[in-house]
C-alpha positions as CSV (number, residue, x, y, z in Angstrom):
1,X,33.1,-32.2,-22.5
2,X,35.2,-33.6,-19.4
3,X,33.0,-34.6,-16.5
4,X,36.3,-36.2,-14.5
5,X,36.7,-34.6,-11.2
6,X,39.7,-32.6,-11.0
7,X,42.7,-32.4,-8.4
8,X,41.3,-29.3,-6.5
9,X,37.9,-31.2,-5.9
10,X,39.6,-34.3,-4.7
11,X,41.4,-32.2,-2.1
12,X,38.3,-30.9,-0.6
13,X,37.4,-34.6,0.3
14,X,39.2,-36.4,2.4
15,X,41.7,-39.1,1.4
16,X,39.9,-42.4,3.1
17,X,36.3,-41.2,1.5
18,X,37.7,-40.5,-1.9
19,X,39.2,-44.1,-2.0
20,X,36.1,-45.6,-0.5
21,X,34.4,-43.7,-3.6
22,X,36.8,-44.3,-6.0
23,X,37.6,-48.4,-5.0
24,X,33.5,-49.0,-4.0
25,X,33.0,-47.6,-7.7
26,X,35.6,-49.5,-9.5
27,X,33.9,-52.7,-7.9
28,X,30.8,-52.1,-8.6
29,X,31.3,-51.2,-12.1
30,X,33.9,-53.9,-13.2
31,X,31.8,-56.7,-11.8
32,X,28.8,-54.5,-13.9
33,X,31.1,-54.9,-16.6
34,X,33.1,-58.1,-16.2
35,X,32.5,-60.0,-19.5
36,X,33.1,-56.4,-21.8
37,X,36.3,-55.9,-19.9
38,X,37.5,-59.4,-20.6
39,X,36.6,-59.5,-23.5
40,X,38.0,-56.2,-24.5
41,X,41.7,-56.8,-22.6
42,X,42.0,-60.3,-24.5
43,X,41.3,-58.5,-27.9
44,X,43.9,-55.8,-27.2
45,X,46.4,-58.6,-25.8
46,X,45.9,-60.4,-29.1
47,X,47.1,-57.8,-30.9
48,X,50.8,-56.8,-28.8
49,X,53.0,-54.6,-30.9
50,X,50.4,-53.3,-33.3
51,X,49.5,-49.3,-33.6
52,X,46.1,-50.5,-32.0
53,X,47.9,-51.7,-28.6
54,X,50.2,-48.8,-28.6
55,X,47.3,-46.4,-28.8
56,X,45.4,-48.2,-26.1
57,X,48.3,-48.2,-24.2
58,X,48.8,-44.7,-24.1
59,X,45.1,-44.3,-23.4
60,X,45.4,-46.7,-20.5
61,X,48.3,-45.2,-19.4
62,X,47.2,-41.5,-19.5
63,X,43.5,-42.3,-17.7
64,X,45.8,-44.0,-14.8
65,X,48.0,-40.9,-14.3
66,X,45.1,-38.9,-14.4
67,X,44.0,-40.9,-11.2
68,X,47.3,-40.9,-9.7
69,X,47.0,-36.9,-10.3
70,X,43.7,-36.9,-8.2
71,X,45.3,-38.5,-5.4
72,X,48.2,-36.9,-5.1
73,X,45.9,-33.3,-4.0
74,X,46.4,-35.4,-0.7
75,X,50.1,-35.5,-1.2
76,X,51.0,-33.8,2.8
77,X,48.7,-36.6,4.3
78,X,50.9,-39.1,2.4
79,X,54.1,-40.1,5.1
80,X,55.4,-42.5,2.3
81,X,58.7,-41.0,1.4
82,X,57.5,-40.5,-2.2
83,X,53.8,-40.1,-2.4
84,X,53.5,-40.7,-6.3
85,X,55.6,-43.6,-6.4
86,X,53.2,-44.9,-3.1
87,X,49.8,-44.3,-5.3
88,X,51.1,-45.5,-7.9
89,X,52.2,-48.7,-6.8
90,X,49.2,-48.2,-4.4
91,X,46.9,-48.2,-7.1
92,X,48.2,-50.9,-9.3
93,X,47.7,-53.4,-6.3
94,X,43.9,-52.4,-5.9
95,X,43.6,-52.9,-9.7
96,X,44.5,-56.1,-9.8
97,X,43.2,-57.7,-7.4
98,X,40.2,-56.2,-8.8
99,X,40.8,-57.9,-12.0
100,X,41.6,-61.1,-10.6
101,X,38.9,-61.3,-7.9
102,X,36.1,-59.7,-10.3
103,X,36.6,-59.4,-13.8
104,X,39.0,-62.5,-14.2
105,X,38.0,-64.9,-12.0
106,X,38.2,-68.6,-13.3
107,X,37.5,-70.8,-9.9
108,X,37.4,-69.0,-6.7
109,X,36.3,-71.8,-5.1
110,X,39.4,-73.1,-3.4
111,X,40.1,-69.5,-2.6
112,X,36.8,-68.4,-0.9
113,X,37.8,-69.0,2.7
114,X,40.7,-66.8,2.5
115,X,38.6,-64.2,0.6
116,X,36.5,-61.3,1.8
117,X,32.9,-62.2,1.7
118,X,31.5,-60.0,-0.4
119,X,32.0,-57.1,-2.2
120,X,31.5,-54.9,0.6
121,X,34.4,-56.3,2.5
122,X,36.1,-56.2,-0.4
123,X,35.4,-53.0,-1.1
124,X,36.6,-51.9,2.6
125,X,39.9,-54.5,2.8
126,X,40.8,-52.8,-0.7
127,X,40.3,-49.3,0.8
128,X,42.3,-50.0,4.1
129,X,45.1,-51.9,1.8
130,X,45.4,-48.8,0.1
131,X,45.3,-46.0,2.9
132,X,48.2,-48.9,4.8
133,X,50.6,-48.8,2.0
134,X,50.5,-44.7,1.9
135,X,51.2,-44.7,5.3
136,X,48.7,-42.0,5.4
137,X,47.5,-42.8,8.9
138,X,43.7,-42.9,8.1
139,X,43.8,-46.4,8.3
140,X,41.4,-47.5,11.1
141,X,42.8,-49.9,13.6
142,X,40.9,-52.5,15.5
143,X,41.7,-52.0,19.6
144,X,43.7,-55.6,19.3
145,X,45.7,-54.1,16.4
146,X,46.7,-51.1,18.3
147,X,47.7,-53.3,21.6
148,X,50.1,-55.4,19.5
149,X,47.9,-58.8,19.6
């Protein structure tokens, strides 16, 4: 049974609240799920060039298309000049720092001025990042932004 949502639902919401859904969940259930997910990507990064990694590569790699799939129902909203290439690289940058900032975190310390506050902001900054690098002009601007300053 597949419960993902599929291409034609993503198309009937619009591109800034399906990345607010789709980032605010990833948060929320990585930081959930911090230790299993380290845990489980230093396992399979012990074991590089084994029919293990290969077949959770693939997995990986087929789950992440399937996203990139769901985003791209948004494709004419998209002004990058190629919209997969811009969610895909879009998405690998809201990945990591997902990773780094929530499920890999060692000493954020020395960081935390420089950081969003919580995971909220994060949430938000992550969503905005996103919505920037597509170009897809449903990125809201502050009135100082707009004026230049």
């Amino acid at each position: 049974m597949r419960t993902a949502m599929s291409a034609e639902t993503a198309a009937r919401i619009p591109l800034p609240i399906l990345a607010e859904q789709t980032f605010g969940g990833m948060v929320t259930v990585y930081r959930m799920n911090a230790p299993v997910l380290r845990a489980m990507r230093q396992f399979v990064q012990g074991r590089v060039r084994t029919p293990f990694y290969a077949k959770v590569d693939r997995l990986e790699a087929r789950s992440f298309e399937r996203v990139v799939e769901i985003f791209l129902a948004h494709r004419a909203e998209i002004r990058h000049p190629d919209p997969r290439t811009a969610i895909t690289v879009g998405l690998i940058m809201v990945i990591s720092t997902i990773y780094e900032l929530v499920v890999m975190p060692l000493d954020l310390m020395a960081w935390k001025s420089l950081l969003p506050k919580d995971d909220q902001a994060l949430k938000a900054e992550l969503v905005r990042a996103f919505l920037g690098y597509l170009d897809s002009g449903a990125v809201k601007r502050s009135k100082r932004e707009r004026a230049g300053k």
